[in-house]
C-alpha positions as CSV (number, residue, x, y, z in Angstrom):
1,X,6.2,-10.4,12.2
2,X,8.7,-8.8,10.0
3,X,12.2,-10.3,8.4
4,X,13.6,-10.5,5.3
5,X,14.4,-13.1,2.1
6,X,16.1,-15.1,5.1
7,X,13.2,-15.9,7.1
8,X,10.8,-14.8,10.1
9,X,11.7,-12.2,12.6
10,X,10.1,-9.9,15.2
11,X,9.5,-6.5,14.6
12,X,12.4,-3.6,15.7
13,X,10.9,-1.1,18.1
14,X,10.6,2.0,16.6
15,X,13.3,4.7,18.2
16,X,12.4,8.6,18.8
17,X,14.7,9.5,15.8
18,X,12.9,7.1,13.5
19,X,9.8,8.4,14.7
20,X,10.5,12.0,14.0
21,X,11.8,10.9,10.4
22,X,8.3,9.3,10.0
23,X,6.7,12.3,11.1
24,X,8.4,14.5,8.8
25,X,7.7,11.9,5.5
26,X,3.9,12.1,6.9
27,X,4.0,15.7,6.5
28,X,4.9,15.6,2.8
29,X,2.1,13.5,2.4
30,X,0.2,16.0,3.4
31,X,1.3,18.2,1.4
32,X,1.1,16.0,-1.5
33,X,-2.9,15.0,-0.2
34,X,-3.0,18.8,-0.9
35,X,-2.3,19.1,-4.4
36,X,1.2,19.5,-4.7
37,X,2.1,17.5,-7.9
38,X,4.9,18.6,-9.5
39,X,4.8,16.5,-13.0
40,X,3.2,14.0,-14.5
41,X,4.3,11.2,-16.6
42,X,2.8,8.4,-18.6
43,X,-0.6,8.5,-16.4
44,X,2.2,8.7,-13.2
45,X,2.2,11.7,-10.9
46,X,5.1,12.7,-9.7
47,X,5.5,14.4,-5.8
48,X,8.8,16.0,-4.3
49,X,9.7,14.1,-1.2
50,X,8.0,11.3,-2.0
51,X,9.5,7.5,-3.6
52,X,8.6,7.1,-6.9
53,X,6.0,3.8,-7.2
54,X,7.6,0.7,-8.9
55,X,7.5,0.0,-12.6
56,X,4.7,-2.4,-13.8
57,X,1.9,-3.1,-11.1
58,X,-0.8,-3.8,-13.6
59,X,-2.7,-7.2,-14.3
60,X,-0.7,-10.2,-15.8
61,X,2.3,-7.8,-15.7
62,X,6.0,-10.1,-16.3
63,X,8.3,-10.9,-13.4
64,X,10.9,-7.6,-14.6
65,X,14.4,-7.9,-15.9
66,X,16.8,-8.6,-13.1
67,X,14.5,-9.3,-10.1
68,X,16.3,-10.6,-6.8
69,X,13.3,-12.3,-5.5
70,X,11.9,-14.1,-8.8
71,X,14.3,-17.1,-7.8
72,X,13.3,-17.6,-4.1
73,X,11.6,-21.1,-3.7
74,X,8.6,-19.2,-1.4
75,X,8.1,-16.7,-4.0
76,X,8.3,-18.4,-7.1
77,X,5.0,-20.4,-5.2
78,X,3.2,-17.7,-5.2
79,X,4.3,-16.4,-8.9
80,X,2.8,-20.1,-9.8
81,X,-0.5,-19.9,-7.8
82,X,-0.9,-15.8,-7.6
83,X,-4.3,-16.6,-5.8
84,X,-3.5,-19.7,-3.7
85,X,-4.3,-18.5,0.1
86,X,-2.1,-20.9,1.4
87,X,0.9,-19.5,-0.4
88,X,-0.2,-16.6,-0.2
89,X,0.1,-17.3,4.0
90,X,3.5,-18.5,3.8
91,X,4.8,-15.7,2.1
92,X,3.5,-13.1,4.1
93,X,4.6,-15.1,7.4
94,X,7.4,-15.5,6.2
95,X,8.7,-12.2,4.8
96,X,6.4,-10.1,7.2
97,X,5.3,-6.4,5.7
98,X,9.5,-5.1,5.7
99,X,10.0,-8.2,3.3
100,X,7.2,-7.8,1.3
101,X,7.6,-3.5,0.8
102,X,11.1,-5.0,-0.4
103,X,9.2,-7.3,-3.1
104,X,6.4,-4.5,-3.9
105,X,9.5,-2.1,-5.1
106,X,10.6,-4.9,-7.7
107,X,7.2,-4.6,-9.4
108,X,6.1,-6.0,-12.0
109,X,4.9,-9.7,-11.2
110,X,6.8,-9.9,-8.0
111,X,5.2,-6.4,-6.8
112,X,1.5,-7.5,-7.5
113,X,2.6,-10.9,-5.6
114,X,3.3,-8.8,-2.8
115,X,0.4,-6.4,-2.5
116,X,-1.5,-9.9,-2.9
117,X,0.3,-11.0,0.4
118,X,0.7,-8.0,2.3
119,X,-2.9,-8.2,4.3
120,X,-1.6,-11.2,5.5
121,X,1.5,-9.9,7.2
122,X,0.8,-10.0,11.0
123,X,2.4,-6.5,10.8
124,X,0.6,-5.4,7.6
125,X,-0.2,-1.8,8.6
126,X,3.1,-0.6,9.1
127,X,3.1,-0.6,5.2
128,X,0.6,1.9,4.7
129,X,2.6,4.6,4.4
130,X,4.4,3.3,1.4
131,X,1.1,2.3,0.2
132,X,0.0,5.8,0.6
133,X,2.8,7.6,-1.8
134,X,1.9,4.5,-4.6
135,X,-1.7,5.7,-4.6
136,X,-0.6,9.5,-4.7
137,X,1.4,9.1,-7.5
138,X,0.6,5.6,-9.6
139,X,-1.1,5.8,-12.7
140,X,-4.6,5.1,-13.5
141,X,-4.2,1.4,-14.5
142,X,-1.7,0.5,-11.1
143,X,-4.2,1.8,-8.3
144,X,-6.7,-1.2,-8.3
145,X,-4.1,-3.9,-6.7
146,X,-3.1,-1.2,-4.7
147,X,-6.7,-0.4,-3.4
148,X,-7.0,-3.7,-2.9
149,X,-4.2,-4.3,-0.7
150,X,-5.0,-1.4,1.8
151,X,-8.7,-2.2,1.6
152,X,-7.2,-5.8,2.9
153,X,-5.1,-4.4,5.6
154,X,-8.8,-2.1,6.9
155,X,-10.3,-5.3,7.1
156,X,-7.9,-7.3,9.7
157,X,-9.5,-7.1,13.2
158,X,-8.0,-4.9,15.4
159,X,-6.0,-6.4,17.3
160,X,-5.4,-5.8,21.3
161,X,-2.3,-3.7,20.8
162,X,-0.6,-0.5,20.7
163,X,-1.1,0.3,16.7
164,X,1.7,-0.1,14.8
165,X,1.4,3.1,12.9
166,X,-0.8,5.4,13.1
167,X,1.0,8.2,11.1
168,X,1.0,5.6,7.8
169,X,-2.4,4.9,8.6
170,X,-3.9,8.5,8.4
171,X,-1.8,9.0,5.6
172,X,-3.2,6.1,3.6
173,X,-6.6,7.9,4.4
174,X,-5.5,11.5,3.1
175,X,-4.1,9.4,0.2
176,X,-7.5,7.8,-0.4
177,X,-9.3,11.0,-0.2
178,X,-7.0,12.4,-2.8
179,X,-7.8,9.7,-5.2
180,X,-11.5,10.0,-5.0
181,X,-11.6,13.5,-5.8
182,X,-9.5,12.9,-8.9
183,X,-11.8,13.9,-11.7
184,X,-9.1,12.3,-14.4
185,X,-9.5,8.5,-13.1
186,X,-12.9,6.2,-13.9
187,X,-15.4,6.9,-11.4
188,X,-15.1,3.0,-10.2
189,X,-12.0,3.6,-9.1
190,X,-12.9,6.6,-7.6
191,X,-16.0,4.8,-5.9
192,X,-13.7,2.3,-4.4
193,X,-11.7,4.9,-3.0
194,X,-14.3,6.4,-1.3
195,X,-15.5,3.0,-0.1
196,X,-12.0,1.5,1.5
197,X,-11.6,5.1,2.7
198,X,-14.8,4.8,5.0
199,X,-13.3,1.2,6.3
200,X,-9.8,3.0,7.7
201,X,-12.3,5.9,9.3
202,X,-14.2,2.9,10.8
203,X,-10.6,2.1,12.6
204,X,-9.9,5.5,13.7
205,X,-11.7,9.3,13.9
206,X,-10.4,10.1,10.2
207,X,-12.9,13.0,8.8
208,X,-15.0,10.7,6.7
209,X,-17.0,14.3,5.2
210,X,-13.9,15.0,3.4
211,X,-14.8,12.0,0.8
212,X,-16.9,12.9,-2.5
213,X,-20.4,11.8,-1.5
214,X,-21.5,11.5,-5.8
215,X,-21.1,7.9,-5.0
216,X,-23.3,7.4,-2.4
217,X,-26.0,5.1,-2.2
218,X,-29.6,7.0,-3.1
């Protein structure tokens, strides 16, 4: 379910114009999986086409200056208990993945709150995508939440329905492949790359030979 600082709602089916909008932003990705980085600042890559990431999505990182969310009773719960499951539960059942991508572009503390939730989201994988540019373009010290929230979304069962998207999915994989070829970031976070890139291929034919195999087991 998706909704917004208000409450719970259902997911909007996705029109043919929105669809060929997402098809066009997975194609940058693409190009971006390729190599096409046009600067880099403070650690941060930056991609044409592509959202910048939020400011501040590193451990024990401050709620930032002017945040919209900070004050929301359901929030602030999970600012005060960043690890409490059943907090964590409520906010991502009640914001759904729309409500938390909002929350994850605040950064900072309310950012990291809602990669933390995100798994959670009944809807969760529609925010791959997004996920997908932050790892593309993050610095070195911001991709562990991050890995750790799409490495949460790989491991929800399947469930008995059309996929949500497919196109953010694959994307998050090129994404992940990207990262774990990067010779500038430590090799554990290159390792764990590889390793949440195998679960996605587990969930769809991704091309698994495309991943660095130094970090292979013997």
């Amino acid at each position: 379910m998706s909704a917004g600082p208000g409450g719970a709602g259902r997911p909007a089916a996705a029109r043919p114009g929105a669809l060929r909008r997402r098809g066009a932003r997975w194609a940058v990705l693409a190009a971006a999986a390729a190599g096409v980085v046009l600067s880099c600042r403070g650690g941060e890559r930056r991609v044409a086409g592509l959202t910048p990431p939020p400011a501040d999505l590193v451990p024990s990182a401050a709620v930032r200056p002017g945040s919209s969310l900070a004050g929301v009773e359901r929030w602030q719960r999970v600012l005060a208990e960043p690890d409490d499951p059943v907090e964590l539960d409520r906010l991502a059942t009640a914001e759904g993945a729309s409500g938390l991508l909002a929350g994850l572009e605040e950064g900072g503390a309310v950012g990291l709150a809602a990669l933390r939730a995100l798994p959670r989201a009944d809807d969760a994988e529609v925010a791959l995508g997004r996920l997908a540019e932050i790892l593309l373009q993050a610095a070195p010290p911001a991709l562990p939440p991050v890995l750790d929230a799409v490495e949460g979304v790989a491991l929800r069962p399947l469930a008995q329905r059309e996929r949500l998207d497919p196109l953010g999915q694959h994307a998050a994989f090129d994404a992940l492949v990207v990262v774990a070829k990067r010779g500038d970031l430590p090799k554990p976070t290159r390792a764990r790359a590889v390793s949440v890139a195998r679960l996605l291929a587990q969930r769809a034919p991704y091309d698994a030979r495309l991943l660095p195999t130094e970090f292979d087991p013997p």
